[in-house]
C-alpha positions in Angstrom: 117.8 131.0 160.7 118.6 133.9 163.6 121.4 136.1 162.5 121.1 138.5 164.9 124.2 139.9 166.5 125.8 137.7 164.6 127.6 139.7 161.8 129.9 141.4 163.9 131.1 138.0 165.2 130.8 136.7 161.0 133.2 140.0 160.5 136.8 137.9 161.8 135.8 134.2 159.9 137.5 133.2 156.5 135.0 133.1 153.9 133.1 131.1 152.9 132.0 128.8 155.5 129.0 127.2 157.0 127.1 128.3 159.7 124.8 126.2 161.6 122.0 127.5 164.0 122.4 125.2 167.1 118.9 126.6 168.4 117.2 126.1 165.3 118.0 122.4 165.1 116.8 121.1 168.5 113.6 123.3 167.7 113.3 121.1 164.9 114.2 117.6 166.9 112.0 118.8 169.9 109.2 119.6 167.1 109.8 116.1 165.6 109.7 114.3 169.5 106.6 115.9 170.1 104.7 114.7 166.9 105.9 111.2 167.8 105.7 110.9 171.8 103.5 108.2 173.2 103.5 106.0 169.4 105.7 102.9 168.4 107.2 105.7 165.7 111.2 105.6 165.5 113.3 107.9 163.6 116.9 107.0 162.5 118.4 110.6 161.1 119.8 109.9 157.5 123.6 110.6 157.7 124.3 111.7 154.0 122.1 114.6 154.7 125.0 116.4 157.0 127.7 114.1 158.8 129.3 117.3 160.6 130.1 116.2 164.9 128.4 118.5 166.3 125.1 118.2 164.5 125.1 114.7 165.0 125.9 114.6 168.9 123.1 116.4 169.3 120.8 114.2 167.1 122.1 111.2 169.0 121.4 112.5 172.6 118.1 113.4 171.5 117.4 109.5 171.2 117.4 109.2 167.2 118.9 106.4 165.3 121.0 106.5 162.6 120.7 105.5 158.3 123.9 104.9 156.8 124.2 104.4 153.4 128.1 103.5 153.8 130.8 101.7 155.7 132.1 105.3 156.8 129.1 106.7 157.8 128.5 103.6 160.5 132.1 104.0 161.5 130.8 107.8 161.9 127.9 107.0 163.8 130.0 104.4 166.1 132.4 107.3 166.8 129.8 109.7 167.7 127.9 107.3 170.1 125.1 105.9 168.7 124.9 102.3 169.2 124.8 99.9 166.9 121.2 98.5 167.5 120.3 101.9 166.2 121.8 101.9 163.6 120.4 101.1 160.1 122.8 100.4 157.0 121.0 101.1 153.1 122.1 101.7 149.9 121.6 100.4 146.6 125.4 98.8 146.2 127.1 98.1 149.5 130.3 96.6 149.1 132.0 93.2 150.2 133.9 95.2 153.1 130.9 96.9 154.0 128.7 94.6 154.7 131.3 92.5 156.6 132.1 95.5 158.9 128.5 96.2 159.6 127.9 92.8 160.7 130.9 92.7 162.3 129.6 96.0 164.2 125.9 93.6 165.0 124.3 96.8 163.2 120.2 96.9 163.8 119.6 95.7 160.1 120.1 95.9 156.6 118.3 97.3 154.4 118.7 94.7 151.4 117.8 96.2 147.2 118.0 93.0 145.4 118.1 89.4 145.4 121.7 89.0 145.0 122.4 91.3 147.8 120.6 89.1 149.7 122.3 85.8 149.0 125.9 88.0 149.6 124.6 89.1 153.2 123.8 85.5 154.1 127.1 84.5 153.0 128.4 86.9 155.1 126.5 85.9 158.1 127.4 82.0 157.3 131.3 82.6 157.7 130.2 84.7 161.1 128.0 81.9 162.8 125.3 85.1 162.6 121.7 85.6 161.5 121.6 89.0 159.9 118.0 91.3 159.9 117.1 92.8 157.1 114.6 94.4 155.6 113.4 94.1 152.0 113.6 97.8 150.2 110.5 97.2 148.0 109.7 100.0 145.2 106.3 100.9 145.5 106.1 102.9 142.0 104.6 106.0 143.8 105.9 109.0 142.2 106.8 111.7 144.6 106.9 114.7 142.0 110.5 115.9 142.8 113.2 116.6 140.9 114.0 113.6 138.5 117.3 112.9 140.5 116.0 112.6 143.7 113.0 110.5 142.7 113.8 107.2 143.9 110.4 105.0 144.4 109.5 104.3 140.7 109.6 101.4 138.3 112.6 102.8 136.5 114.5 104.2 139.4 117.5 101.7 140.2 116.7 101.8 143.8 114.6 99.0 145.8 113.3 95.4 144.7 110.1 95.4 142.3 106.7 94.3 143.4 107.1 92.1 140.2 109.8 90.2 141.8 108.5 89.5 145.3 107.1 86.0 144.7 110.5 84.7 143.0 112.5 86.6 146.2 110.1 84.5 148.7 110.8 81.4 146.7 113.9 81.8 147.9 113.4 81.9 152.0 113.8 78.6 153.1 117.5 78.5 151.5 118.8 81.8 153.3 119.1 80.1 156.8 121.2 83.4 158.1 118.6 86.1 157.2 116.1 86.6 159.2 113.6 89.2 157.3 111.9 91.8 159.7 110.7 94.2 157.8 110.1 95.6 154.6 111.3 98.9 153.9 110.0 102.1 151.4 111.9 105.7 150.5 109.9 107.0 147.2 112.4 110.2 147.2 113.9 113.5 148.5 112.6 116.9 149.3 108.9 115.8 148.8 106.4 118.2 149.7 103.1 116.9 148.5 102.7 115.3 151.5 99.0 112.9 150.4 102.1 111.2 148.5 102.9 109.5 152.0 99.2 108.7 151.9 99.4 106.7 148.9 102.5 105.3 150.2 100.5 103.9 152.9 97.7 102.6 151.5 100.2 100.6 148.8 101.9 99.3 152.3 99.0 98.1 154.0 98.5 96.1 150.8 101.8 94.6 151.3 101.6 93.9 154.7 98.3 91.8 153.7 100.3 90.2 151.0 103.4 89.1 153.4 101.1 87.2 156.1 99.3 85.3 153.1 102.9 84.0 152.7 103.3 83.3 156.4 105.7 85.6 156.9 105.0 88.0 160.4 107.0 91.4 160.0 107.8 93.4 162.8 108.8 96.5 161.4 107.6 99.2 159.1 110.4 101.7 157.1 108.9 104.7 155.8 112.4 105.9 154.8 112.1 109.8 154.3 112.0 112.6 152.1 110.4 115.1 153.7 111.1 118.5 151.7 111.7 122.2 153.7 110.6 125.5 152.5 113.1 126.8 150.2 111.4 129.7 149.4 110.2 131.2 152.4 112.8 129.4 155.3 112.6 132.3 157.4 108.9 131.8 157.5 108.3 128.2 158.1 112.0 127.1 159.6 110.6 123.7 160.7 109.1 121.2 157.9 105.2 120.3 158.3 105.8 117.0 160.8 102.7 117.4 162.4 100.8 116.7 159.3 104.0 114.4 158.0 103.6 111.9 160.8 99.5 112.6 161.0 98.8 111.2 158.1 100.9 108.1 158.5 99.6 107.5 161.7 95.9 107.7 160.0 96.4 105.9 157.0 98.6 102.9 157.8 97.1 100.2 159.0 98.8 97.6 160.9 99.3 95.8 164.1 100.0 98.1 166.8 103.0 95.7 167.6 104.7 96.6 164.9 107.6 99.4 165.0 107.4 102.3 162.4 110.5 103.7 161.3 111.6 106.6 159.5 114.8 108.0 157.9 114.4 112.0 158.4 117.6 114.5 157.1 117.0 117.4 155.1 114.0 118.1 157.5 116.2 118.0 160.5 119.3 119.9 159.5 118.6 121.3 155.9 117.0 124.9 157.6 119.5 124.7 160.6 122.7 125.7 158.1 123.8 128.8 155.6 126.6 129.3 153.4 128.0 132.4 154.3 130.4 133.9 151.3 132.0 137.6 150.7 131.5 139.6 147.5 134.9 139.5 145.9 133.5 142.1 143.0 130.2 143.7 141.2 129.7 143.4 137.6 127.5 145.5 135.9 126.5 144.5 132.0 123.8 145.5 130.2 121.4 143.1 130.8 122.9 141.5 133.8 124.3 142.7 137.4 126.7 139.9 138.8 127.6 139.3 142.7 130.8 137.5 142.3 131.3 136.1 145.9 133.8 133.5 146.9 131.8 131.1 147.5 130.6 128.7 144.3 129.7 125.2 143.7 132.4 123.3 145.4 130.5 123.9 148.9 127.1 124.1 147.4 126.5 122.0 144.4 123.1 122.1 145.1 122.0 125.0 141.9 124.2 123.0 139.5 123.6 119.7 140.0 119.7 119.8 140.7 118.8 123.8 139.6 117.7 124.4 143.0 116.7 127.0 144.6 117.8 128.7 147.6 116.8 131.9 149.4 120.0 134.6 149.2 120.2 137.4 151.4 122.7 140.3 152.0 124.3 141.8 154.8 124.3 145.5 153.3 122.9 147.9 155.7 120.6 150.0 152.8 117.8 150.5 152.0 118.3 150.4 148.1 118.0 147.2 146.2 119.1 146.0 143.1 119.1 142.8 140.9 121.7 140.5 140.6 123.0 137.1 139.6 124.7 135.8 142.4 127.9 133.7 141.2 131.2 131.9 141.9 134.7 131.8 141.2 135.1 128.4 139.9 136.0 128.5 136.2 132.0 126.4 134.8 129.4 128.5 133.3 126.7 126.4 136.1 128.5 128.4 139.1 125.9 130.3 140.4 123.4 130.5 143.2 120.8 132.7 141.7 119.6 134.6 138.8 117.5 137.7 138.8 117.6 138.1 142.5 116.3 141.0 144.4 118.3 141.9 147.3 120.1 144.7 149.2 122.2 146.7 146.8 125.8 145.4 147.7 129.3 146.2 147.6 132.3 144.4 147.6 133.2 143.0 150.9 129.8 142.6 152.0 128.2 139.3 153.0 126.0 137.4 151.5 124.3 134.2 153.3 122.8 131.6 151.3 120.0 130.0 153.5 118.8 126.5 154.0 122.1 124.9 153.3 122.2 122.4 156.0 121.3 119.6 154.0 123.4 118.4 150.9 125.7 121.3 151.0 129.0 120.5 152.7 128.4 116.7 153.1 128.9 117.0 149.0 131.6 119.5 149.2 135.1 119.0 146.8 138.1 121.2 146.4 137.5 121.7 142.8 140.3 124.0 141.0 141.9 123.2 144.1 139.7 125.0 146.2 140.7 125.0 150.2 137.4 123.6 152.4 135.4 125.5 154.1 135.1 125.6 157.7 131.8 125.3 160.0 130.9 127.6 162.4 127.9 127.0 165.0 125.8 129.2 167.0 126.7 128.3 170.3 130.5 128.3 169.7 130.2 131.9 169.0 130.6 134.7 171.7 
């Protein structure tokens, strides 16, 4: 994140708000284009991640599809141009009006959870004359080691179809005569940064793969999903997640025909280092144990601390040399409103900003107005003189 000469131009904005690096992100998308030029690799960006305009008209001209995970989100994509043979729709409990939108819309494919979602979507298709694609979301039981709320590809995660389950879901083909099943289709979590994890994800897909033909049944797509974490710690230092070995190992370790497609759902790892939070300090608190930064920023624009204890890197906009440290906190009236604890940064004053990096991802997409808080606005790099 490149905030120079930027604070004079910060000096005139409402606080908080987002800011959002412009360069930074097609750095990122030109890094990601690189690792998967001359393959049969396809990347649809995962919406929930960030659904701001601007960020996603530039994902879109940069040829990436989109994952939706809800009717809005494709009506989001539609409106920013991407079409809808891009577009992917997932999502553990699409409902009724959903699904008949995205087939309405003639999306690329589903990406189907259970059984019964299944028989709803070929209903669906029935009434339309149609024959919808899908993909079955297995759950490989790999454990990513994240956080237990973003872990998503285990036995007792509610997401994806069991391996258990697959021979009573093939039982079923012949019946579904407006499905047509193209792929199969994996996501074992978020912000994943042991990356031999996609490694084992492979090797338990090119057991599948095996396992589908003995059933007669020719796939012609791959999804990987995502999950690919960023460097909260040290963003400034490694602004752009590891792709190169990401997409290396995939490209190793999976082993299929080289006619079929490999998708992946990429977000944090494309916008999460690309956007800050930037708040004020509204006063300083000194106690006897603890300093507080009270800013006016707080968890109803980044949730992120509360809801997950995450981390993120804070930094201050006081020109000094002297440090002090502080708990960095909110305004909104719950005891989890902070950023950080014990942080070491520029000794501050009120009035000073404070920027809250890595904040592109899961930040304003999950936004409220809590105690009736007003939005905050986003600012981008290349919209400022």
């Amino acid at each position: 994140m490149n905030f120079e000469g930027k604070l004079a131009a910060f000096q005139g904005i409402k606080t908080p708000f987002f800011y959002y690096d412009m360069e930074l992100l097609q750095a990122t998308i030109d890094e990601v284009k690189a690792c998967i030029k001359d393959t049969n690799f396809h990347v649809h960006y995962a919406m929930k991640a960030n659904v701001n305009e601007p960020l996603l008209k530039q994902i879109k001209k940069n040829g990436f599809g989109a994952d939706c995970v809800s009717g809005n989100e494709i009506k989001r994509a539609l409106s920013v141009g991407f079409l809808p043979e891009d577009i992917v729709f997932a999502g553990v409990g699409k409902s009724d009006e959903e699904i008949a939108y995205a087939l309405d819309q003639d999306i690329f494919a589903f990406n189907c959870e259970s059984l019964q979602e299944i028989e709803v979507i070929n209903e669906f298709a029935k009434e339309r004359k149609q024959i919808a694609k899908v993909a079955l979301r297995l759950n490989p039981n790999v454990d990513p080691e994240t956080h237990q709320y973003i872990t998503t590809g285990l036995s007792e995660n509610k997401f994806g179809i069991s391996l258990d389950d697959l021979d009573a879901i093939f039982d079923q083909f012949p019946k579904w005569k407006h499905i047509r099943i193209e792929g199969i289709h994996f996501h074992i979590g978020s912000q994943v940064t042991k990356l031999e994890k996609y490694i084992e994800l492979c090797e338990r897909v090119n057991d599948l793969v095996l396992h589908f033909d003995d059933k007669g049944i020719k796939l012609t797509y791959i999804n990987l999903g995502g999950g690919l974490g960023i460097d909260y710690e040290n963003p400034e230092k490694n602004p752009i997640a590891p792709f190169k070995e990401y997409f290396g190992n995939v490209k190793k370790h999976l082993k299929v025909s080289p006619e079929m497609s490999i998708h992946f759902e990429l977000g944090r790892s494309i916008v999460g280092q690309c956007g800050s939070l930037i708040t004020k300090v509204l006063y300083t608190k000194d106690g006897a144990s603890t300093n507080f930064l009270i800013v006016d920023g707080g968890m109803t624009e980044l949730i992120r601390p509360a809801l997950y204890q995450a981390h993120h890197k804070i930094i201050s906009f006081a020109e000094t040399n002297l440090e002090k440290k502080y708990d960095v906190v909110g305004p909104i009236c719950e005891t989890s409103d902070f950023f950080g604890k014990g942080i070491t940064m520029n000794y501050s004053n009120r009035g000073d900003l404070i920027a809250i990096l890595s904040a592109g991802a899961y930040a304003q997409v999950m936004a409220s107005n809590y105690n009736l808080r007003d939005r905050a606005e986003s600012v981008y790099s290349d919209q400022l003189t």
